[in-house]
C-alpha positions as CSV (number, residue, x, y, z in Angstrom):
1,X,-47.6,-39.6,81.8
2,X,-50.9,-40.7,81.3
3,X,-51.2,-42.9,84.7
4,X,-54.0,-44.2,86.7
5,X,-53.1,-42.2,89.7
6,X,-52.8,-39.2,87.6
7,X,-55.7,-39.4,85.5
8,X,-58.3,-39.8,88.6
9,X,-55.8,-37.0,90.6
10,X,-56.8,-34.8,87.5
11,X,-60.5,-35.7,87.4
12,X,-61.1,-35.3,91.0
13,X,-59.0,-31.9,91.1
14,X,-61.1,-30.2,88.2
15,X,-64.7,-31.8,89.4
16,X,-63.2,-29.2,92.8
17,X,-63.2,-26.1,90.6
18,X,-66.4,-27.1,89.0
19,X,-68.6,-27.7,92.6
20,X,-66.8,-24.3,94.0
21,X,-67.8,-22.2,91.5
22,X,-71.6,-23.6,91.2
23,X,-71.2,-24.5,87.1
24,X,-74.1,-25.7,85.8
25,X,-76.0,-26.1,82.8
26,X,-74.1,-24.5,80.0
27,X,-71.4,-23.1,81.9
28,X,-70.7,-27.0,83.0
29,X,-70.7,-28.3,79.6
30,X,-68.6,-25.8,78.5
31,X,-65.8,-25.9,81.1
32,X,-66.3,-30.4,80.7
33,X,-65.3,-29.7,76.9
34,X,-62.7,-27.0,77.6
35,X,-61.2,-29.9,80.2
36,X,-61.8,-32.6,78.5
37,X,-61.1,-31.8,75.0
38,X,-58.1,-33.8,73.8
39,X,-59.6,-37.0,76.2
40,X,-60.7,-40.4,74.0
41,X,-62.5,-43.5,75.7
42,X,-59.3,-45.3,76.1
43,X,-57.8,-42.2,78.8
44,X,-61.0,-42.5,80.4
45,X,-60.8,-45.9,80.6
46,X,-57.8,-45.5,82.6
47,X,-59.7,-43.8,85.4
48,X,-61.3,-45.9,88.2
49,X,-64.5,-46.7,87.3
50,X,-66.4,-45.4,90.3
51,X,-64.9,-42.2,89.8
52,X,-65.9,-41.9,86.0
53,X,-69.7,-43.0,87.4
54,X,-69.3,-39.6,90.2
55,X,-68.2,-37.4,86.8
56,X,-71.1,-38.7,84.5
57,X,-73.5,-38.3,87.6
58,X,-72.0,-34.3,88.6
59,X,-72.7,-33.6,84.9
60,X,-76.1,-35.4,84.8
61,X,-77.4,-34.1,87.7
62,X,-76.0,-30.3,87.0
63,X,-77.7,-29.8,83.7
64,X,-75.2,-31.6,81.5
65,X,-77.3,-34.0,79.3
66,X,-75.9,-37.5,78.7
67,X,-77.3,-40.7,77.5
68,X,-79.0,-43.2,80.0
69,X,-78.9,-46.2,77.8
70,X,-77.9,-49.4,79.4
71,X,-74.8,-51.4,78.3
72,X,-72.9,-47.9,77.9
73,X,-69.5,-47.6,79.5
74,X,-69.0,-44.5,81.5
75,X,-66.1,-43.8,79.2
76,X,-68.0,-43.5,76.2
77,X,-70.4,-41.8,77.7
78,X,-68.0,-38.7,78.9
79,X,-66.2,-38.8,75.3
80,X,-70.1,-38.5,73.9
81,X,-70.4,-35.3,76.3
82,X,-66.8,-33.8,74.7
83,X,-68.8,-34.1,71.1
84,X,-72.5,-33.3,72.1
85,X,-73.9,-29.6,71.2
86,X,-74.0,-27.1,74.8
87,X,-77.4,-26.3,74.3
88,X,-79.5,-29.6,74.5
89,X,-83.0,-29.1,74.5
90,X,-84.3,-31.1,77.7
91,X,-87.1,-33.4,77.1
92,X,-89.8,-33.7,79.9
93,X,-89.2,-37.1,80.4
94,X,-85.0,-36.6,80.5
95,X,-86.2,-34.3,83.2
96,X,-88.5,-36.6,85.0
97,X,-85.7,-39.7,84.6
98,X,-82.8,-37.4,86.0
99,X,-85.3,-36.2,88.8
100,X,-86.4,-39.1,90.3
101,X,-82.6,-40.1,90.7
102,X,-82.2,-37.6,93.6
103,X,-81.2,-33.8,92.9
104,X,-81.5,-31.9,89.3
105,X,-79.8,-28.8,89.8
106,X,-80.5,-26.5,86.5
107,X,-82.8,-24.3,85.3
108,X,-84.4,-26.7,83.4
109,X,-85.9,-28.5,86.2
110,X,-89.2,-26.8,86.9
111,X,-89.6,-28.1,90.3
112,X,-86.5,-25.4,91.1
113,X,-87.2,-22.5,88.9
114,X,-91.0,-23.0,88.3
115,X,-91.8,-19.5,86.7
116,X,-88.5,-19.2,84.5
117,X,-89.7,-20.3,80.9
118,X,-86.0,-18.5,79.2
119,X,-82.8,-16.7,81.1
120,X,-84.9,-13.4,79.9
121,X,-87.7,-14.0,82.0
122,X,-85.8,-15.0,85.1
123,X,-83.8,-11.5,84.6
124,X,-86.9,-9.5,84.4
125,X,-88.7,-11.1,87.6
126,X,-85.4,-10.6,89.7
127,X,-85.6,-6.8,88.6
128,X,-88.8,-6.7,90.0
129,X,-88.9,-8.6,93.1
130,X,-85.2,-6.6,93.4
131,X,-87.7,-3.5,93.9
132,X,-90.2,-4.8,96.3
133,X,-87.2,-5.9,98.5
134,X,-85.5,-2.6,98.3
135,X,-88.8,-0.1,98.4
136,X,-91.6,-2.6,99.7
137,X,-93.6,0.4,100.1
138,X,-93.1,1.5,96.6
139,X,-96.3,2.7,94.6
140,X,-97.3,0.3,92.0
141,X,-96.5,2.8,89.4
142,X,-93.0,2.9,90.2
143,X,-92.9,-1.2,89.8
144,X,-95.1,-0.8,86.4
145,X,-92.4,1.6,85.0
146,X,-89.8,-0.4,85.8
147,X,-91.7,-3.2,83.8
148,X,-92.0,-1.2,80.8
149,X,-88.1,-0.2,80.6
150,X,-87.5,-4.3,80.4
151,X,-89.4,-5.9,78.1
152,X,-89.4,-9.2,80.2
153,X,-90.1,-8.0,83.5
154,X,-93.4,-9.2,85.1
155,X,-94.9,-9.9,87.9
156,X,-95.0,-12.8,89.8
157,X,-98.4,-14.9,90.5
């Protein structure tokens, strides 16, 4: 039965899962649709509204993209989430706006990952700082070899 009590019980036990294992981005959007899915605004609607505002906000501020127009109920908002595309291009100004409302926790936010450009290049500068950490007295040849094997290792400034 689709009860008040139940609803937020429901809410609050998956928004759990989602904080333990670290979703973010993608992975977040994905698991909020997979959730979600059957949800309209009226079941939201059921929810207590604080705890629909803590959702949108986890989402927001964990690389989930949704709509900061005033006059929106949180509702709506979520059920816009279940129907939005998982890979939204972030604009530099939805970055600055979700920034400068306290923590932006995704790889889209360059103040966290500031020489990531794609998942690629992040992968390809681990590999190579993974070497200096290991063997930080290996020759530079050893590190350039290892930069030639993947295509989108380089080094760091």
């Amino acid at each position: 039965m689709l009860t008040k009590p139940n609803i937020n019980g429901y809410i609050i036990w998956v928004m759990k899962i989602w904080k333990d294992s670290e979703y973010r981005d993608e992975a977040l959007i994905e698991a909020f649709q997979e959730d979600f899915a059957e949800w309209t605004t009226e079941i939201f609607d059921v929810a207590d509204r604080l705890l629909l505002r803590d959702l949108r906000d986890h989402l927001r501020k964990n690389g989930v993209f949704t709509e900061c127009k005033p006059g929106i109920k949180y509702a709506k908002q979520l059920e816009n989430i279940l129907k939005q595309d998982v890979n939204h291009n972030w604009t530099e100004q939805e970055i600055e706006y979700v920034s400068n409302r306290g923590i932006f926790n995704s790889r889209f936010n360059p103040k966290m990952y500031p020489h990531q450009n794609s998942p690629e290049e992040f992968i390809g500068i681990q590999e190579s700082q993974c070497i200096r950490e290991i063997h930080p007295q290996a020759p530079e040849k050893l590190i350039k070899e290892q930069e030639s094997i993947s295509p989108f290792a380089k080094k760091e400034n």
